[in-house]
N, C-alpha and C positions, 0 to 999 in steps of 0.2 A: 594479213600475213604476206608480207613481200617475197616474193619467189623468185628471188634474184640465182637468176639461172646463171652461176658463173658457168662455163662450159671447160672443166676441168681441162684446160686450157693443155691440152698432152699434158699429162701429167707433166709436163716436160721430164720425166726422171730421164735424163740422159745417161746411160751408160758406154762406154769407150772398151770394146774386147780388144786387148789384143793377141795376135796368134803368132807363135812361135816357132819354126819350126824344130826347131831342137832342144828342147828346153823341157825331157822327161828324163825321171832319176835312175841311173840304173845305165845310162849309156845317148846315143842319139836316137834312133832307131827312125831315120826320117823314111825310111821306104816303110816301115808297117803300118797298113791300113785299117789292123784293127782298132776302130775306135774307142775302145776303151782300154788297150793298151795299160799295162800297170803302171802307180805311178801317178803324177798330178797332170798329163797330157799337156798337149800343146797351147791349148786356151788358157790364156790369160786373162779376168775381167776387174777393168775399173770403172767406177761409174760414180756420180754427182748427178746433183738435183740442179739441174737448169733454172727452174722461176721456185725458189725457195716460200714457204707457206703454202705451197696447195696438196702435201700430201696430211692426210687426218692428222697421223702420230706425230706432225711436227715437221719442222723445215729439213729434216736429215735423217740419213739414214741411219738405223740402229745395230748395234753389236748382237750378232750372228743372225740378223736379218737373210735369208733362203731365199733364192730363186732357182727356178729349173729350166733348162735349155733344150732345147731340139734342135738338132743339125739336121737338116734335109738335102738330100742331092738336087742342085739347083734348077727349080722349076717342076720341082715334083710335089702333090700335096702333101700335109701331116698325115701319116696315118699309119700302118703294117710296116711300110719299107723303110723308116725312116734310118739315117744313118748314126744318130743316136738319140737317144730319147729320153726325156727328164733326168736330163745328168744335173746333179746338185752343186750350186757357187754358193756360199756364204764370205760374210763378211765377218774380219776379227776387232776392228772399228768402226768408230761410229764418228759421223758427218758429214759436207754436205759434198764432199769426193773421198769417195774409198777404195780397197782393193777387196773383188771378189775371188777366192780361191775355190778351187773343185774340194766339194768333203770326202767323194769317195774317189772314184777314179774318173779322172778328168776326160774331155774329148781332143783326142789328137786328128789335127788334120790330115786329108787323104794324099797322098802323093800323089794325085793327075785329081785333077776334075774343082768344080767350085760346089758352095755349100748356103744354101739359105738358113736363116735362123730367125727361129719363134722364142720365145722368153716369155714368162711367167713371174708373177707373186702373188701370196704367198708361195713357197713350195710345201706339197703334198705330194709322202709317198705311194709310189704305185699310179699316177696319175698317167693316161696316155691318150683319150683324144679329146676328154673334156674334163673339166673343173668342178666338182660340186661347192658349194657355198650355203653355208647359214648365220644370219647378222642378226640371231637372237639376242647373242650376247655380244652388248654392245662395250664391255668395260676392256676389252685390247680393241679398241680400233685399228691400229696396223695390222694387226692379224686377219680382219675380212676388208680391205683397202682390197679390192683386187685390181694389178697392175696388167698388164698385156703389152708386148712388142712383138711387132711381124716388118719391122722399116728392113732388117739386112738381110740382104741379097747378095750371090757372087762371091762371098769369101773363099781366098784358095792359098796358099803355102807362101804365092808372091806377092799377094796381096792381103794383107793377113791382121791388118788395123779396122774394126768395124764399131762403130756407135749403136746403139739398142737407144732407143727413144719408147719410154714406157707412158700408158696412158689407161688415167681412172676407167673403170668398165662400170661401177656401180651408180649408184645417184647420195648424192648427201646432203642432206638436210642440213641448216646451218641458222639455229636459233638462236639471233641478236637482241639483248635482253640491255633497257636503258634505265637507269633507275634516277628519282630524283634527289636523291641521296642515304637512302634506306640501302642497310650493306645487306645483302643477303650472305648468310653465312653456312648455310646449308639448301640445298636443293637439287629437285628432278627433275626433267622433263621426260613421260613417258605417252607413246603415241601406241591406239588400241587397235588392235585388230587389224595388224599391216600382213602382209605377206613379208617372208623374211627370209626365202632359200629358193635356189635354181641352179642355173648351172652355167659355165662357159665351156663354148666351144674352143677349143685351143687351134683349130685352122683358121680362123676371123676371126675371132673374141666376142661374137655374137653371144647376149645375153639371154638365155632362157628362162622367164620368172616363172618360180615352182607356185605349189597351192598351200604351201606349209601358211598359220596366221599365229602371230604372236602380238605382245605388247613392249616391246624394246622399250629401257629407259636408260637414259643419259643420265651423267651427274652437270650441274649448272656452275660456271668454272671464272673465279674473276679474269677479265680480258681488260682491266683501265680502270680509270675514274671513273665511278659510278656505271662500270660497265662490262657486263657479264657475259658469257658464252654456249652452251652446249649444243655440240653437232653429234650426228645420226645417220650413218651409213645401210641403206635398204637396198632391194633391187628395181629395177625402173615399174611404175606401178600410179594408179591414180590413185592420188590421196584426197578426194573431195568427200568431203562430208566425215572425216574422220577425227575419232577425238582427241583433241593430245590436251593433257594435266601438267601444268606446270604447280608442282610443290613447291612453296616460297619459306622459307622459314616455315618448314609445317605446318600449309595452309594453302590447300589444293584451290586452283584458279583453270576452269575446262572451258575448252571453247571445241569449236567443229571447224577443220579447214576448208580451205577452196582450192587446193593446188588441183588441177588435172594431170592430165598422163604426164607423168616424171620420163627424161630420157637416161641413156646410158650415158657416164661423164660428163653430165650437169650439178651445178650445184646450185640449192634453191635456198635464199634466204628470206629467214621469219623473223621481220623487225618487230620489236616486242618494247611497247615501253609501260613502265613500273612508276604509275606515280597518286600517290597519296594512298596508298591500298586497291588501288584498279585499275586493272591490266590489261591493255590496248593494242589488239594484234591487226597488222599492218600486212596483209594478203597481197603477195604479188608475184611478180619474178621477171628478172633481166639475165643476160648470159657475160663469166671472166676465167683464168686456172683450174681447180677444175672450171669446163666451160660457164658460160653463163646463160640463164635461159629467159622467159619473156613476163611479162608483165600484167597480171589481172587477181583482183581481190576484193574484200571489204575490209571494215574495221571492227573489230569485237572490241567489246569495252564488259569487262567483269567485275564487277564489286569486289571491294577485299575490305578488311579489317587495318590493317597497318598501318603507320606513321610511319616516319624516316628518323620521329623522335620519341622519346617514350612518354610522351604526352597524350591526354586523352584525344579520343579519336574525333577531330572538328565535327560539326553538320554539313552534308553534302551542300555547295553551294548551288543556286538553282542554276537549270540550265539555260538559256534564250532559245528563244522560241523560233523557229525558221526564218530566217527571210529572204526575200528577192533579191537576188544577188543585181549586182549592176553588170552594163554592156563589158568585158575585158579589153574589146578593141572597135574602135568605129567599123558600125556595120556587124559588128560580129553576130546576129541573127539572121545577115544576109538579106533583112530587108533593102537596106539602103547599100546596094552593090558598089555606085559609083565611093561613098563614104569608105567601101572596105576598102576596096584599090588603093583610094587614095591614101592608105592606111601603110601601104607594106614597103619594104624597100625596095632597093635599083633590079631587083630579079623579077620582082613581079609576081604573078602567077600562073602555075604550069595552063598550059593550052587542054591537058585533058580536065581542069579542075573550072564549072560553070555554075552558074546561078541556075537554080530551078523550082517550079512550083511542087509543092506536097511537101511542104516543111513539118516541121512538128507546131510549128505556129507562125506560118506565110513560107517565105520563101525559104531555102535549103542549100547549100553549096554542096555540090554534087561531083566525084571524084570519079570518073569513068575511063579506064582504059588501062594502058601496060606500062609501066616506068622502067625506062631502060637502064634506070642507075637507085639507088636509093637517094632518093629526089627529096628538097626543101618542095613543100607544094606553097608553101607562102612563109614569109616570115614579116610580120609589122614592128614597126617601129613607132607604134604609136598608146601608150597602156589609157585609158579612155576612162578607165576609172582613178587614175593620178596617185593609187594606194604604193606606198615604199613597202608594204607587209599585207599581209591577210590569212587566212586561215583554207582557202579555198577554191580550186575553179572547177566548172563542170560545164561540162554538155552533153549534146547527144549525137547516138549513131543508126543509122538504120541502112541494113544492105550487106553485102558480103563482100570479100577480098581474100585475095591465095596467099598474103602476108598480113602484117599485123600493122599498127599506127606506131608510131612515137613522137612526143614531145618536148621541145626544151624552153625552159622559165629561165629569162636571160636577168643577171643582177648587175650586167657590166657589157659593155661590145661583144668580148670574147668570153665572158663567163656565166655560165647556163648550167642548170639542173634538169638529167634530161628522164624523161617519164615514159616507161614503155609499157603499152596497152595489153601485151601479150596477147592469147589463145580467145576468141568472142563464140562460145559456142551454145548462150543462151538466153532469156531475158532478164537477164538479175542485175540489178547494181555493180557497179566496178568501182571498186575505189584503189587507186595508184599512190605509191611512194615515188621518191629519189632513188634511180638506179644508175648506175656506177658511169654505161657507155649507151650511146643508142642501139636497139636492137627492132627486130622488123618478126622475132619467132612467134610463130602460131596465125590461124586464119582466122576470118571474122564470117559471121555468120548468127546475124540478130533475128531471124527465126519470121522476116517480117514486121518487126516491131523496134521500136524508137529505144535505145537502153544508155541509161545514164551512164558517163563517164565522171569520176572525181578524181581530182590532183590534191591530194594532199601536200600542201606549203607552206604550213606553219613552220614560222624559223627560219623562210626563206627572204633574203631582201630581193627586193621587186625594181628592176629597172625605171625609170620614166621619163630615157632619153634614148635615141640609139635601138639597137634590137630590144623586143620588149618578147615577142614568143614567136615561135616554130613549130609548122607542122610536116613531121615527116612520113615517105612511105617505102615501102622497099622494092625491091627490081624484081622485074622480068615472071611478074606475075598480073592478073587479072583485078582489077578492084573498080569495085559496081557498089558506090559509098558516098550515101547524103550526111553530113555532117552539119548540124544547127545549133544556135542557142548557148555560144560561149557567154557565162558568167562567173563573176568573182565575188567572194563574200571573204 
């Protein structure tokens, strides 16, 4: 399962207030300072979605979509004093800029002084210094999307134009389902025994994950050709070892995940592919909109029944049997150090990164010290196995680091698929997809012990001129990291 951590990237939902000041019905009334004043007040709100697809419900906003605002006196916290408190804007259209209107009585600005403002969605009444939330029920996703803004500050009478920048608080799940041409025309995905309520603080938007445990289930949604969809909004929580049941055409297919601790406004994608009746879950995660988060998994592979045609169901063809993968790159065991060097391009290799003894089998390139950038620690330009395709490379890790690795499989000079290791917090197998950007989230920490790394590359074309692979690592952290025994099959 890929746990492509997009990092609900600000939600960007950008919203644009603008304030008035005369513009309540009934008269001007610019000197009264009570804020709730009768009348639609001084607050005006428009707002648009900045990077369109990363809110659940869709690229836009929906008709009478609710938020709640707080005006505070500037530089005071949310709390008893506020200068108004979950006053309600709705919207009476829908898309990707709209106008929000006050539903009951609006917030008129004060005649002397400035106003900080916190923002909310959903709105809920009676709300005042924190949020409760339950994502049992998954079939209104916009309704538990929960949004948070605290960016404006200083709004006052003469200054009275402000932007609200809203951003994901919760974590979502984003099951990408590929099929080999078998339509599914019904289905679930339902994940057991997750935690599904808590609460937000409405001063930071700090997320409190409750004890409530349910089994949330998704419907499976076409997203393409041969390509399907269902996402899952939780609160941040580790999902390892948990079970989620993909129903396929009524014909349940259970696997147990690997994700660990999910963050708040990450999103983690589960590459899932559907072919010949068994279903192939691709554990990982990288971080993009919502953010995107880091990279580490295995591969589940589940029998099914199904054809993509209604023909009898073939005989499993057999599998091949292991084998010893070939060198990826001159030296790449690091026996023959002079061979790797002369293996990489004009950059060379970082000065903290050496040859050392206690390999997994002789020598070990050994990554020791602080990177003050997220640094190339080498890149060759030389593919030593001459393959244009393959199904795989792996090696091994042993040691710890304050960041995580990442890799890119180059099919051209500047074109690369880059692979990010994510969170290493055991000795299990890793097996990595394709993720979107490099990223460096989560620590490593191999327990003392040598732990496989896999790339999965099938379907990828293989350089064998020019850059051929990259090893990255990220800044201004510590990494105490032997790294041995690149090969490809």
């Amino acid at each position: 399962m890929m746990k492509t951590t997009t990092k609900l990237g600000s939600l960007l939902l950008a919203s644009t207030l603008l304030f008035s000041s005369c513009q309540r019905s009934g008269g001007c009334g610019c000197e009264v300072d009570d804020p709730y004043a009768k009348g639609k007040g001084d607050l005006r709100v428009s707002s648009n979605i900045v990077q369109p697809g990363t809110r659940v419900a869709g690229e836009t906003w929906e008709v009478s979509d609710a938020i709640g605002i707080f005006a505070l006196n500037e530089g005071q916290a949310l709390g008893a004093n506020n200068y108004a408190t979950n006053a309600k804007y709705t919207t009476a259209s829908a898309g990707e800029k709209v106008v929000f209107t006050s539903a009951m009585e609006g917030i008129n600005l004060p005649s002397t002084g400035n106003l900080d403002l916190v923002a909310y969605y959903p709105y809920k009444e009676g709300v005042t210094t924190e949020l409760a939330f339950d994502t049992s029920d998954q079939s209104k996703p916009a309704l538990i999307d929960l949004l948070y803004s605290n960016n404006q500050k200083g709004i006052n009478k003469q200054n009275g134009n402000a932007n609200l920048v809203f951003n994901h608080m919760l974590t979502l799940i984003e099951f990408n389902i590929t099929t080999d041409g078998l339509a599914i025309n019904n289905g679930t995905i339902a994940l057991k025994d997750v935690l599904v309520d808590g609460k937000m603080a409405l001063a930071d938007g700090a997320i409190t994950t409750g004890t409530k445990t349910a089994t949330p289930s998704v419907a499976i949604k076409a997203a393409g050709t041969n390509k399907y969809k269902g996402m899952m909004i939780l609160p941040p929580q580790s999902l390892t070892g948990k079970e989620v049941t993909f129903n396929i055409n009524g014909k349940p297919h259970t696997a147990n995940l690997k994700l660990t601790a999910t963050e708040s406004g990450y999103k983690y994608t589960v590459e899932v592919t559907y072919n010949r009746g068994q279903l192939v879950i691709v554990e990982g995660a990288t971080i993009n909109p919502w953010k995107k988060g880091s990279d580490n998994g295995e591969v589940i592979v589940i029998g099914g029944e199904e054809t993509p045609t209604p023909q009898p169901e073939p005989e499993p063809e057999p599998q091949p049997q292991p084998t010893e993968g070939k060198l990826l790159f001159p030296g790449a065991n690091f026996d023959d150090f002079d061979a790797f060097k002369a293996s990489l391009n004009n950059f060379g290799l970082q000065a903290y990164a050496n040859q050392v003894d206690g390999g997994k089998s002789g020598k070990a390139l050994h990554i020791k010290g602080t990177p003050a950038k997220n640094d190339y620690v080498f890149t060759t330009t030389k593919n030593a196995s001459g393959m244009t395709s393959a199904t795989k490379i792996t090696f091994y890790i042993k040691g710890t680091a304050g960041k995580s690795l990442s890799m890119n499989i180059y099919s051209a000079p500047r074109e690369y698929k880059p692979f990010n290791l994510g969170e290493v917090a055991s000795t299990e197998d890793i097996m990595l997809a394709p993720a979107a950007s490099n990223q460096y989230t989560g620590a490593i920490d191999t327990k003392g012990e040598w732990v496989k790394v896999t790339l999965n590359i099938a379907g990828l074309q293989l350089s064998t001129s020019d850059n051929f692979f990259a090893l990255k690592v990220g800044k201004e952290v510590d990494y105490d990291l032997m790294i041995d025994d690149f090969t490809i099959e």
